[in-house]
PDB file of N, H, CA, C and O in Angstrom:
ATOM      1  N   UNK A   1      91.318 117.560  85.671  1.00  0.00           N
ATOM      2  CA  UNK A   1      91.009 116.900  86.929  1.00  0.00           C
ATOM      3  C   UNK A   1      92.197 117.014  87.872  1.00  0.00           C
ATOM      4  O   UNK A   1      93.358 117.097  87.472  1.00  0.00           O
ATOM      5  N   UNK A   2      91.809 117.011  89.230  1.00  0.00           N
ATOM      6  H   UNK A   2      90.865 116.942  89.555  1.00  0.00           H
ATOM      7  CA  UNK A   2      92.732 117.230  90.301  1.00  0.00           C
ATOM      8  C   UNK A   2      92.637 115.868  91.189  1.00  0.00           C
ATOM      9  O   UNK A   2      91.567 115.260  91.187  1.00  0.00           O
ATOM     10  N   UNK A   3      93.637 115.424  91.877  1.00  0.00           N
ATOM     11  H   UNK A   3      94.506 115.918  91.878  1.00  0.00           H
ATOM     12  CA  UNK A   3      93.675 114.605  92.548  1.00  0.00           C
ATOM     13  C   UNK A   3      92.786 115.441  94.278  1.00  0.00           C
ATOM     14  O   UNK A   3      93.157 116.285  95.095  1.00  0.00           O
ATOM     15  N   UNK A   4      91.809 114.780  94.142  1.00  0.00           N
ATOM     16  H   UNK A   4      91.508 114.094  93.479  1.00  0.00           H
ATOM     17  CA  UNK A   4      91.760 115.317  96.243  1.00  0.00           C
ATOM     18  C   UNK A   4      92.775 114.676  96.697  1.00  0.00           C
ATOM     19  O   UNK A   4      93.443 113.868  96.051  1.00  0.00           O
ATOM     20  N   UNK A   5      92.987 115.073  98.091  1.00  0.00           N
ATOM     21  H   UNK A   5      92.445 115.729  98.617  1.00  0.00           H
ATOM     22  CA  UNK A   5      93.508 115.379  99.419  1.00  0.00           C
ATOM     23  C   UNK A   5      93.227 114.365 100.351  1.00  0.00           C
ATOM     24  O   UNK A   5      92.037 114.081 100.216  1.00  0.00           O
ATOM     25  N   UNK A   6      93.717 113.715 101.187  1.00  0.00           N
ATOM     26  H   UNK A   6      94.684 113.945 101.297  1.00  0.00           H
ATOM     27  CA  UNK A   6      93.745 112.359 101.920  1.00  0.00           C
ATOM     28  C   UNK A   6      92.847 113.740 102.652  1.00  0.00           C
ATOM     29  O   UNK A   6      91.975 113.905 101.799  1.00  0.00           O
ATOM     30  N   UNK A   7      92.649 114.555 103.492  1.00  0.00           N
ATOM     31  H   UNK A   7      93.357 114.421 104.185  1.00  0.00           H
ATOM     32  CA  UNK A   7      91.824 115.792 104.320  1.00  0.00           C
ATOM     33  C   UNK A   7      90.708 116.103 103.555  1.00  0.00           C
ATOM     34  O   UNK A   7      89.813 116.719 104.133  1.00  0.00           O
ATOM     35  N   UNK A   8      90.508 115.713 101.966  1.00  0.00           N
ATOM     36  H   UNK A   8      91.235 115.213 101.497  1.00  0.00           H
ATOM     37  CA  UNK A   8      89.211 116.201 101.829  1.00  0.00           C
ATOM     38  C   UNK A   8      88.269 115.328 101.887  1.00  0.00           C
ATOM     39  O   UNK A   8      87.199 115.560 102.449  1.00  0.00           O
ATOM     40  N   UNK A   9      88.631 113.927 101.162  1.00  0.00           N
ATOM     41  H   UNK A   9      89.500 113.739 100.706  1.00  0.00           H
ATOM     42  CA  UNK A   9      88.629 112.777 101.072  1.00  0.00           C
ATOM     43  C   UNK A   9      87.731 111.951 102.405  1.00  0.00           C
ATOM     44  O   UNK A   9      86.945 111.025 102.207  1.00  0.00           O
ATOM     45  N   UNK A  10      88.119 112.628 103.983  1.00  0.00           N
ATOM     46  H   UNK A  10      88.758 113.380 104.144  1.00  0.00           H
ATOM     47  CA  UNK A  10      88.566 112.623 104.937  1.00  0.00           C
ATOM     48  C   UNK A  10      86.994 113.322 105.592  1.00  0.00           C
ATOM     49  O   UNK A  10      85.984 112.946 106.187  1.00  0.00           O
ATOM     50  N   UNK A  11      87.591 114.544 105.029  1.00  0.00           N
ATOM     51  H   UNK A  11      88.411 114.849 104.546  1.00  0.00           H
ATOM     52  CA  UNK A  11      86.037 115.757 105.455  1.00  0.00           C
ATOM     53  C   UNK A  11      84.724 114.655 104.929  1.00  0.00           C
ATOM     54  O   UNK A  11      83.809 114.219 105.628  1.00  0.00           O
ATOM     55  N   UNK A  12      85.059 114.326 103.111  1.00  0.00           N
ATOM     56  H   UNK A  12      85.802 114.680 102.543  1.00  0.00           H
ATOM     57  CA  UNK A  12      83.570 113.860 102.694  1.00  0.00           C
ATOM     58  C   UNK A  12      83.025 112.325 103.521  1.00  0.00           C
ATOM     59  O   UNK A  12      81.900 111.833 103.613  1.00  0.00           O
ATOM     60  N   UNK A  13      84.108 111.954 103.942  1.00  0.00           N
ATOM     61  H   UNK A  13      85.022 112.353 103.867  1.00  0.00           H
ATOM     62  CA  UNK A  13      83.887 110.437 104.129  1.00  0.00           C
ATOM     63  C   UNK A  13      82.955 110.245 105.734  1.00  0.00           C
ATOM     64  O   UNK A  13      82.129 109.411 106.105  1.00  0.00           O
ATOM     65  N   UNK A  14      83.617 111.551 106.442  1.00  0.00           N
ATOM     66  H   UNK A  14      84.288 112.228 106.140  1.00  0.00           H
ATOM     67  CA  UNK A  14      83.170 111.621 108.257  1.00  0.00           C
ATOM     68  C   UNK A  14      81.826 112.304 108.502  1.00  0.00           C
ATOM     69  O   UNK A  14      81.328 112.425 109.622  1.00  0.00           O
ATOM     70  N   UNK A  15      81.005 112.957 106.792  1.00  0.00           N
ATOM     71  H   UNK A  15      81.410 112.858 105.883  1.00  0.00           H
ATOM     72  CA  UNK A  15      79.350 112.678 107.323  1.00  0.00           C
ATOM     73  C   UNK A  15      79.000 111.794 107.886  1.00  0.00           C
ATOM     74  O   UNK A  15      79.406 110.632 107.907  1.00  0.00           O
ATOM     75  N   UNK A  16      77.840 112.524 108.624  1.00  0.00           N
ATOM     76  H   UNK A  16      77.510 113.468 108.607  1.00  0.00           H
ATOM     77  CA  UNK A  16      76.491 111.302 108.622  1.00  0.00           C
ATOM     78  C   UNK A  16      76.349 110.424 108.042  1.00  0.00           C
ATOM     79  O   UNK A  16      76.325 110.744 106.853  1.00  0.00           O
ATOM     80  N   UNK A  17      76.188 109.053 108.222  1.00  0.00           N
ATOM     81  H   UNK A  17      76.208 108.793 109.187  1.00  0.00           H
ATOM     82  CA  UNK A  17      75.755 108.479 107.526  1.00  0.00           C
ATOM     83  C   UNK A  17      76.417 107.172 106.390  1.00  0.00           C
ATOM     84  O   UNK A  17      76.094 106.073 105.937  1.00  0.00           O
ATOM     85  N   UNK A  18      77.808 108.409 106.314  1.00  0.00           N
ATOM     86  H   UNK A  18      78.071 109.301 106.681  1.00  0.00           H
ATOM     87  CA  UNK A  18      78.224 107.693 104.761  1.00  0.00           C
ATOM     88  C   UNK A  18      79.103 106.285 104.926  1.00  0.00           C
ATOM     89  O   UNK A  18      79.161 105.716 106.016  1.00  0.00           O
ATOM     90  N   UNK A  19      79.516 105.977 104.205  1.00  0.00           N
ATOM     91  H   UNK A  19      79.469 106.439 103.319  1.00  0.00           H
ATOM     92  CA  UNK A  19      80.335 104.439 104.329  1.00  0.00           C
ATOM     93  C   UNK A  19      81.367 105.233 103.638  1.00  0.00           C
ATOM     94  O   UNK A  19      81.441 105.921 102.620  1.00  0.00           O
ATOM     95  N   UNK A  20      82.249 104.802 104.750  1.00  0.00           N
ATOM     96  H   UNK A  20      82.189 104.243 105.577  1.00  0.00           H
ATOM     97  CA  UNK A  20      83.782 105.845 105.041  1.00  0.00           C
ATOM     98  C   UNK A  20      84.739 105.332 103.833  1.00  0.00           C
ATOM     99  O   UNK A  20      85.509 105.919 103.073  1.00  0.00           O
ATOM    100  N   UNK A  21      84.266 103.689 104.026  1.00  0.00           N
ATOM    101  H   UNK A  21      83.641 103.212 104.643  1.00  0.00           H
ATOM    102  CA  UNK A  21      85.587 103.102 103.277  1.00  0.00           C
ATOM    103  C   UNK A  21      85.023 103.037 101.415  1.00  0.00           C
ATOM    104  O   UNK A  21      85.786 102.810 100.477  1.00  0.00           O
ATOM    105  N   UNK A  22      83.956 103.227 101.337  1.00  0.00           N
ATOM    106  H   UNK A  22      83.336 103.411 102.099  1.00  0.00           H
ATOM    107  CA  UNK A  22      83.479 103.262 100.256  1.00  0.00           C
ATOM    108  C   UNK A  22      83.836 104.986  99.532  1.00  0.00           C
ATOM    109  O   UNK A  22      83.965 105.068  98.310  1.00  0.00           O
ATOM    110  N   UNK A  23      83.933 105.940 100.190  1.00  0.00           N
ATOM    111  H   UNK A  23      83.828 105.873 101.182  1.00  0.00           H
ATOM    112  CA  UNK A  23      83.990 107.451  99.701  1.00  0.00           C
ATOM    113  C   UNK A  23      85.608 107.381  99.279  1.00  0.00           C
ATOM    114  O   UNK A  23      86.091 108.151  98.448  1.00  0.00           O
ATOM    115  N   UNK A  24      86.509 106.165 100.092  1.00  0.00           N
ATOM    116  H   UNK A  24      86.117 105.540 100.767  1.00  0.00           H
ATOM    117  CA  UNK A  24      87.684 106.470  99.987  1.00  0.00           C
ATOM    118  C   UNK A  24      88.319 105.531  99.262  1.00  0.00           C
ATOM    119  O   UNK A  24      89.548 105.469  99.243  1.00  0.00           O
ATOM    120  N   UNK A  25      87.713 104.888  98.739  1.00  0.00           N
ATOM    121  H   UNK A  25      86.715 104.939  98.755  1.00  0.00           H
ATOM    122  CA  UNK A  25      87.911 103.730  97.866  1.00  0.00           C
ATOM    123  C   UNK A  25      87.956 104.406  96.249  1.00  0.00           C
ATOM    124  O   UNK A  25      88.695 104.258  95.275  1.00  0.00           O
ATOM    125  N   UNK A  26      86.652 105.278  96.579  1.00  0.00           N
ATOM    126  H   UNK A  26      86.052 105.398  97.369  1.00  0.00           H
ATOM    127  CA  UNK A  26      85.784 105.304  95.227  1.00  0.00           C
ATOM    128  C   UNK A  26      86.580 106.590  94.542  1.00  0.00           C
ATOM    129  O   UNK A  26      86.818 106.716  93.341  1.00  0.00           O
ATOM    130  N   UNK A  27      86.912 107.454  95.536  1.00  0.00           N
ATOM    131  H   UNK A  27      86.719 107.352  96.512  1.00  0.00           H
ATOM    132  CA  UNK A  27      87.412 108.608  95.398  1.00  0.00           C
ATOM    133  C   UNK A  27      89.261 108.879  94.996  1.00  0.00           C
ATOM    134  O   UNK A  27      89.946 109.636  94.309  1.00  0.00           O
ATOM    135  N   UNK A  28      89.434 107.741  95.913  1.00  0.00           N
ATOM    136  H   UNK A  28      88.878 107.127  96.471  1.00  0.00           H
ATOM    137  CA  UNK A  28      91.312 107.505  95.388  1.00  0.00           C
ATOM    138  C   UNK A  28      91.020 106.934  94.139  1.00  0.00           C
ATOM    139  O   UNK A  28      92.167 107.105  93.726  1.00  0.00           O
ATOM    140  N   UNK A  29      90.455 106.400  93.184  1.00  0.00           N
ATOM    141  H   UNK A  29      89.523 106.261  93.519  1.00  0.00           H
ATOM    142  CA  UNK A  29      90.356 106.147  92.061  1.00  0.00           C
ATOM    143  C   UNK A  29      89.907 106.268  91.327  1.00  0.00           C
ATOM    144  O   UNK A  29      89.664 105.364  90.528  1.00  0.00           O
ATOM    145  N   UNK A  30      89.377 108.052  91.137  1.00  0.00           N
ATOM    146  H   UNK A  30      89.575 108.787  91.786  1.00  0.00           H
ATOM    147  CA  UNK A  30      89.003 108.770  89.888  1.00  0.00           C
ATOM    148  C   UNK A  30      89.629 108.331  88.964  1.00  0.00           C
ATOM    149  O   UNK A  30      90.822 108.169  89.219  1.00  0.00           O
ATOM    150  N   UNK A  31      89.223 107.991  87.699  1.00  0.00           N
ATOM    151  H   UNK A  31      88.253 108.123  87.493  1.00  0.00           H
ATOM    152  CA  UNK A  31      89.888 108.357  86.369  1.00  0.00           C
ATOM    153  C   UNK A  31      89.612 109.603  85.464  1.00  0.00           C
ATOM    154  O   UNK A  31      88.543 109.904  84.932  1.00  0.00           O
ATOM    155  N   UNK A  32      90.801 110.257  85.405  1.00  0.00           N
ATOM    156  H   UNK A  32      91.670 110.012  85.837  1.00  0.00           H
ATOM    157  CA  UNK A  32      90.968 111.473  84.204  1.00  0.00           C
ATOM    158  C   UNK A  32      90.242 111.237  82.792  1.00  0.00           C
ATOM    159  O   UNK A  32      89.417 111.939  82.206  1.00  0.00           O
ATOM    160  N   UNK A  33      90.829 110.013  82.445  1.00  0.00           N
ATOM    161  H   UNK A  33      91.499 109.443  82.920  1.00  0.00           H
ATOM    162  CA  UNK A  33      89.858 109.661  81.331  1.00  0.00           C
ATOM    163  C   UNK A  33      88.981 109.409  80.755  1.00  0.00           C
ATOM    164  O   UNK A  33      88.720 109.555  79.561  1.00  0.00           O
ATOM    165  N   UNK A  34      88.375 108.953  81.667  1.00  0.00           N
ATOM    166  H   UNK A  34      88.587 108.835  82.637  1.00  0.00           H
ATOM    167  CA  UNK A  34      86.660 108.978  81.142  1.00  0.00           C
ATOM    168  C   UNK A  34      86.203 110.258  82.027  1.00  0.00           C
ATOM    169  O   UNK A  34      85.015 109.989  82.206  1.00  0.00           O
ATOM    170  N   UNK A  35      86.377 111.169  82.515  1.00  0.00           N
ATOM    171  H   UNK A  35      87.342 111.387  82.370  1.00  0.00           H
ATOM    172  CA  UNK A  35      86.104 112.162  82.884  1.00  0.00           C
ATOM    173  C   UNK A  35      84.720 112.407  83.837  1.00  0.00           C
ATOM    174  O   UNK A  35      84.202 111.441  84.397  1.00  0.00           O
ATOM    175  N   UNK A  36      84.360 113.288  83.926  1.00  0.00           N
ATOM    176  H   UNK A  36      84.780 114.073  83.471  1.00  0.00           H
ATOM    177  CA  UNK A  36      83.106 114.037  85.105  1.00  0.00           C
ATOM    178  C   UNK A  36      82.053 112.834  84.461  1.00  0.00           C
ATOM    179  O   UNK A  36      81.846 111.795  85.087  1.00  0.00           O
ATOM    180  N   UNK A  37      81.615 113.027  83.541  1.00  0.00           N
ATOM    181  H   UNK A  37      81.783 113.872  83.032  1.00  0.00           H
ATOM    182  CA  UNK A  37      80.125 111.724  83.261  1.00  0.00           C
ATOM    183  C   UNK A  37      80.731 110.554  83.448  1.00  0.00           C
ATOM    184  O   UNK A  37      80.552 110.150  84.597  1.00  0.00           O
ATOM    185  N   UNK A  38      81.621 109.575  82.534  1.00  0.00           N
ATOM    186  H   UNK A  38      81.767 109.904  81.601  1.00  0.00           H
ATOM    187  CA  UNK A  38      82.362 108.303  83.151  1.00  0.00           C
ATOM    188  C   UNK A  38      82.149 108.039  84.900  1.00  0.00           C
ATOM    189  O   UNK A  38      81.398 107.238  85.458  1.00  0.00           O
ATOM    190  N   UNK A  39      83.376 109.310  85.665  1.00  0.00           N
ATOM    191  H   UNK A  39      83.986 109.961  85.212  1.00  0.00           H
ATOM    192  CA  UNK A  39      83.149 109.065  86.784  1.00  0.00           C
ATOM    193  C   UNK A  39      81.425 108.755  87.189  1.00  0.00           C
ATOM    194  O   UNK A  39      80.892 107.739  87.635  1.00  0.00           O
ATOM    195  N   UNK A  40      81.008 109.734  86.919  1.00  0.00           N
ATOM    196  H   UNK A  40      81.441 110.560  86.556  1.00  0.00           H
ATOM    197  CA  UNK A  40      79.686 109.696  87.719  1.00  0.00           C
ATOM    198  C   UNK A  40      78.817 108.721  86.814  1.00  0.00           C
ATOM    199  O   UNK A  40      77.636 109.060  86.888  1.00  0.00           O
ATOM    200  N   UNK A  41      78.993 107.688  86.032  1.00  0.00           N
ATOM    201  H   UNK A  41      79.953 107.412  85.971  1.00  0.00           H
ATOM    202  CA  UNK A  41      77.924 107.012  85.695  1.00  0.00           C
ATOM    203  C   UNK A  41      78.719 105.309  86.560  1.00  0.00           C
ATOM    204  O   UNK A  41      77.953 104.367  86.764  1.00  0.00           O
ATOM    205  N   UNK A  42      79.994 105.206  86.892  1.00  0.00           N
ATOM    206  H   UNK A  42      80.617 105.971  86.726  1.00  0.00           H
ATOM    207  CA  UNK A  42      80.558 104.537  87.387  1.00  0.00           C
ATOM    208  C   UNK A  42      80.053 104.586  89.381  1.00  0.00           C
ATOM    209  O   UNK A  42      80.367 103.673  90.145  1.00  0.00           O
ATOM    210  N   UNK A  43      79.503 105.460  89.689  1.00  0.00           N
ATOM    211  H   UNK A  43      79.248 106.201  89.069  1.00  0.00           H
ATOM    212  CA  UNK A  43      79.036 105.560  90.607  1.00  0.00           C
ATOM    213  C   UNK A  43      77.872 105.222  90.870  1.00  0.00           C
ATOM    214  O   UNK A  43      77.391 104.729  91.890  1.00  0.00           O
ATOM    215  N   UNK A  44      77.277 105.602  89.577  1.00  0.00           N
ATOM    216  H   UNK A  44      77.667 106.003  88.748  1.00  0.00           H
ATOM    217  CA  UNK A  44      75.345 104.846  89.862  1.00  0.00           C
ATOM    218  C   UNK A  44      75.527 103.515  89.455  1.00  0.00           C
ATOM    219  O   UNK A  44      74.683 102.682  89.781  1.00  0.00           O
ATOM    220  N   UNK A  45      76.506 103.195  88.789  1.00  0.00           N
ATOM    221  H   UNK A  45      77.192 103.872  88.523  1.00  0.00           H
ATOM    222  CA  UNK A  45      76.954 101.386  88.973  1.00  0.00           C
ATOM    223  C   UNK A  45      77.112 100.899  90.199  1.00  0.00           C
ATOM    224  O   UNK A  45      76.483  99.920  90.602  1.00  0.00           O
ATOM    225  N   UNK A  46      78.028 101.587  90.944  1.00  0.00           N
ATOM    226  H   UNK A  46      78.539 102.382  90.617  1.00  0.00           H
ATOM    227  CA  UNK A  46      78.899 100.954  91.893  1.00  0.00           C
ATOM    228  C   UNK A  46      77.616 100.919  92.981  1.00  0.00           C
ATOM    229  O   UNK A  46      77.252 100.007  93.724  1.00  0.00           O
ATOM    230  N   UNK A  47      77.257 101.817  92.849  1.00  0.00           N
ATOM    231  H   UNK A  47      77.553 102.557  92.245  1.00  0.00           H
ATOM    232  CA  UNK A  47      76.153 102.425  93.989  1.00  0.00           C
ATOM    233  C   UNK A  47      74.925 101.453  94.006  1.00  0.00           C
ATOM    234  O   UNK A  47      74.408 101.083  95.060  1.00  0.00           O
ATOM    235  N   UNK A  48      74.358 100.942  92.377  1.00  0.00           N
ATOM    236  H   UNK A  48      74.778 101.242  91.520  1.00  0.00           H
ATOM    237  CA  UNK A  48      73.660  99.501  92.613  1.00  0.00           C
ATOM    238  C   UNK A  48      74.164  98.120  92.935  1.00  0.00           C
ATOM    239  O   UNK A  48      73.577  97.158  93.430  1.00  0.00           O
ATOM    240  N   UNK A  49      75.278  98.257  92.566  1.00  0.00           N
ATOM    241  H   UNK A  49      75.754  99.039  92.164  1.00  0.00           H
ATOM    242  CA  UNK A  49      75.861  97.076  93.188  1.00  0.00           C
ATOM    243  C   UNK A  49      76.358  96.804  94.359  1.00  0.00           C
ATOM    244  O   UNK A  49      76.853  95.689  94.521  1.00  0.00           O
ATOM    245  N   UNK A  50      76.341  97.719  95.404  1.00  0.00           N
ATOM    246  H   UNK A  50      75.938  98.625  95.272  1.00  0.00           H
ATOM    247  CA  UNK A  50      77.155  97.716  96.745  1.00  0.00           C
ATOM    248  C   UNK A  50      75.764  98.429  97.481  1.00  0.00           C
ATOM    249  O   UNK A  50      75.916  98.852  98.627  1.00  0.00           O
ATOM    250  N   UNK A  51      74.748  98.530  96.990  1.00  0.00           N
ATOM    251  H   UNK A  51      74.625  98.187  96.059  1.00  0.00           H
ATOM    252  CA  UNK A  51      73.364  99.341  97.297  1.00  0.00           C
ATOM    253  C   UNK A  51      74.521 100.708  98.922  1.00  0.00           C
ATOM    254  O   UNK A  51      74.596 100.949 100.127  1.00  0.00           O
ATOM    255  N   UNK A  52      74.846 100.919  98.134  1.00  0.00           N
ATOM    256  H   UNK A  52      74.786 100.723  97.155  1.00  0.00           H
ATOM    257  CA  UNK A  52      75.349 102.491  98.908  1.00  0.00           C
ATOM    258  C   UNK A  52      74.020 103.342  99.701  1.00  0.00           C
ATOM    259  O   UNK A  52      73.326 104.130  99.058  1.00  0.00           O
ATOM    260  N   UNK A  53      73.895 103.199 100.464  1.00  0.00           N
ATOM    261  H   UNK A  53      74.458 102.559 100.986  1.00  0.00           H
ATOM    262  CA  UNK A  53      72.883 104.739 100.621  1.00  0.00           C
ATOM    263  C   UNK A  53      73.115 106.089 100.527  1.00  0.00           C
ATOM    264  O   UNK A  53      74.218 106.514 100.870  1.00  0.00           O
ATOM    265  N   UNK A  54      72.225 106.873 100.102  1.00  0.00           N
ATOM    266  H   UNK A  54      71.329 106.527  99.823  1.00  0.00           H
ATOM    267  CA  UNK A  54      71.898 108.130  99.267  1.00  0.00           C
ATOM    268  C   UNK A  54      73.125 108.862 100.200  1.00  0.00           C
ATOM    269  O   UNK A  54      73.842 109.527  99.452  1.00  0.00           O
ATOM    270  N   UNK A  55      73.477 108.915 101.325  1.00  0.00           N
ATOM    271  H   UNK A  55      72.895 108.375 101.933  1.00  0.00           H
ATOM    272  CA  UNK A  55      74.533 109.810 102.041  1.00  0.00           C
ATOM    273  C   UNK A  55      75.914 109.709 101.322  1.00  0.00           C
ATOM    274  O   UNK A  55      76.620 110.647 100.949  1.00  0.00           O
ATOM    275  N   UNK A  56      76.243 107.818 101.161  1.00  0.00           N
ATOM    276  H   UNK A  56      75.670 107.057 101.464  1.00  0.00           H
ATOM    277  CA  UNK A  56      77.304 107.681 100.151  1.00  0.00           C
ATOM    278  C   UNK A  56      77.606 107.975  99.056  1.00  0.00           C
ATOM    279  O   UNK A  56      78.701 108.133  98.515  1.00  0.00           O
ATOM    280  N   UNK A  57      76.384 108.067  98.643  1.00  0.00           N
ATOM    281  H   UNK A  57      75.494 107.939  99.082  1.00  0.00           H
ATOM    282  CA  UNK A  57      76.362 108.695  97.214  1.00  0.00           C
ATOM    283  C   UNK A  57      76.548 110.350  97.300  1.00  0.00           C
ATOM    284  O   UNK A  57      77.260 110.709  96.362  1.00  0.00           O
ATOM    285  N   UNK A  58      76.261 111.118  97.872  1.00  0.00           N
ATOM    286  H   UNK A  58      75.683 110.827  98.635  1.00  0.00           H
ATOM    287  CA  UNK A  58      76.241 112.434  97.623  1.00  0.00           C
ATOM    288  C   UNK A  58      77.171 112.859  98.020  1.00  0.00           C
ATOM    289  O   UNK A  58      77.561 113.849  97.402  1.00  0.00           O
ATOM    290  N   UNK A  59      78.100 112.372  99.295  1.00  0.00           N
ATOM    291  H   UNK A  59      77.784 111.567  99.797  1.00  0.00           H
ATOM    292  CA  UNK A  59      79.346 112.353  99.690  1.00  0.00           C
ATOM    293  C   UNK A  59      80.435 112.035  98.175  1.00  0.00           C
ATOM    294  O   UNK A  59      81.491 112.619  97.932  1.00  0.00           O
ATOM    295  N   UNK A  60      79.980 111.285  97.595  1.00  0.00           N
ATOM    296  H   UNK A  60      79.122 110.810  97.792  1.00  0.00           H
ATOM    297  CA  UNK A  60      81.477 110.386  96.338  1.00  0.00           C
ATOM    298  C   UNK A  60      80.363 111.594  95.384  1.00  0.00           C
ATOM    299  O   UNK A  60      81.317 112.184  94.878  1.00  0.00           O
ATOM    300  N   UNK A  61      79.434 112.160  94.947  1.00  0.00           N
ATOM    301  H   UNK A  61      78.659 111.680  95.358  1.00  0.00           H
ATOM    302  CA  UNK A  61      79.510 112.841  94.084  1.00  0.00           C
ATOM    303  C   UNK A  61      79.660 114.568  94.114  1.00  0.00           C
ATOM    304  O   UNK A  61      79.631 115.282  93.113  1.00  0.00           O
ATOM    305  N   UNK A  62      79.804 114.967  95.333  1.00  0.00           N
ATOM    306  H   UNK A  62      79.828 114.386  96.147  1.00  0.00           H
ATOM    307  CA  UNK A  62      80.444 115.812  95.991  1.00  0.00           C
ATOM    308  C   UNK A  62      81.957 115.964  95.734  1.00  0.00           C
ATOM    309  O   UNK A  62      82.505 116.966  95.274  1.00  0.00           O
ATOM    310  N   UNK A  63      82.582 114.728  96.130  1.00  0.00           N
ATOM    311  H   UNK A  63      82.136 113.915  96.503  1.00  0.00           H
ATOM    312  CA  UNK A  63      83.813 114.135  95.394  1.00  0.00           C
ATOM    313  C   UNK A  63      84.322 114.780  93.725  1.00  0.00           C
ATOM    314  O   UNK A  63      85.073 115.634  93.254  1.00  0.00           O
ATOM    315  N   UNK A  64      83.544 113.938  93.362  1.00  0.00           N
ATOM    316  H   UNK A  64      82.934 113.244  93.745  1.00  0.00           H
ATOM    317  CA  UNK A  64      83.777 113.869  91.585  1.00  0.00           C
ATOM    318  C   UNK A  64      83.610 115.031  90.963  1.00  0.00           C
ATOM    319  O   UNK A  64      83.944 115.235  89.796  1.00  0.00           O
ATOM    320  N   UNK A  65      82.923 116.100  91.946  1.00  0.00           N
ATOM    321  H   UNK A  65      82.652 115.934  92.894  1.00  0.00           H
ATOM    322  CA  UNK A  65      82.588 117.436  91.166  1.00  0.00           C
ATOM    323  C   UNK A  65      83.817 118.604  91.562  1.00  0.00           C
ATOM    324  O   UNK A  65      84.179 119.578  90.903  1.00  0.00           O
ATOM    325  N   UNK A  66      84.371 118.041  93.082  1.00  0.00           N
ATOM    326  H   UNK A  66      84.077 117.250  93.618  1.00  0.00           H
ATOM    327  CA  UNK A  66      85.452 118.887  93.234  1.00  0.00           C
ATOM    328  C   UNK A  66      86.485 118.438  92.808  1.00  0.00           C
ATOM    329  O   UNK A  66      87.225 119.373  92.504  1.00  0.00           O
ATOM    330  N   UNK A  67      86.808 117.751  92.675  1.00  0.00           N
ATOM    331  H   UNK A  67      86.207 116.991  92.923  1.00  0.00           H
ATOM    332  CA  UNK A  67      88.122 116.766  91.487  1.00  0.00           C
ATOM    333  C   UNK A  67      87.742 117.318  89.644  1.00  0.00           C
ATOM    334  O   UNK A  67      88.548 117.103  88.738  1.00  0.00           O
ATOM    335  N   UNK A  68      87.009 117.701  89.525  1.00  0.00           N
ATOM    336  H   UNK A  68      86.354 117.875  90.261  1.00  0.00           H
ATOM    337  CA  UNK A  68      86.322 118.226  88.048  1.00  0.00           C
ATOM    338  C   UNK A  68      86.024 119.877  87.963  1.00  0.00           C
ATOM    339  O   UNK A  68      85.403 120.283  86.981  1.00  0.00           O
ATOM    340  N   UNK A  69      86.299 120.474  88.606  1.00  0.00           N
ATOM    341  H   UNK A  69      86.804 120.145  89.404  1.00  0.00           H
ATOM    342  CA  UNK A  69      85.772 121.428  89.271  1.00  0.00           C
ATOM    343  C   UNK A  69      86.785 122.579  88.634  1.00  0.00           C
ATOM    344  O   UNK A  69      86.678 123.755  88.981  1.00  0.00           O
TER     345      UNK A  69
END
């Protein structure tokens, strides 16, 4: 895993749509350790609990795949 870029971070967050502070929240705090599934099952958590819409979501898993990538 790679840390993103305050600029990519930046790019995913300034779609349409998305909740800026949520892509950059979610995204400065990948963990290495539980890895690509962890991350991304921590997202369909976060994502029912903060009811994210589908833009936020594809934005932070856009995220998690280029940090895994």
């Amino acid at each position: 895993m790679r840390q993103l870029t305050n600029a990519e971070i930046q790019k995913l967050a300034s779609r349409k749509n998305v909740k800026a502070n949520a892509v950059f929240n979610f995204l400065s705090t990948l963990q290495e350790s539980i890895g690509y599934t962890g991350n991304g099952y921590n997202l369909i958590c976060d994502a029912r609990s903060y009811k994210w819409n589908s833009a936020t979501q594809t934005a932070i898993r856009k995220g998690i795949e280029m940090a895994f990538k």
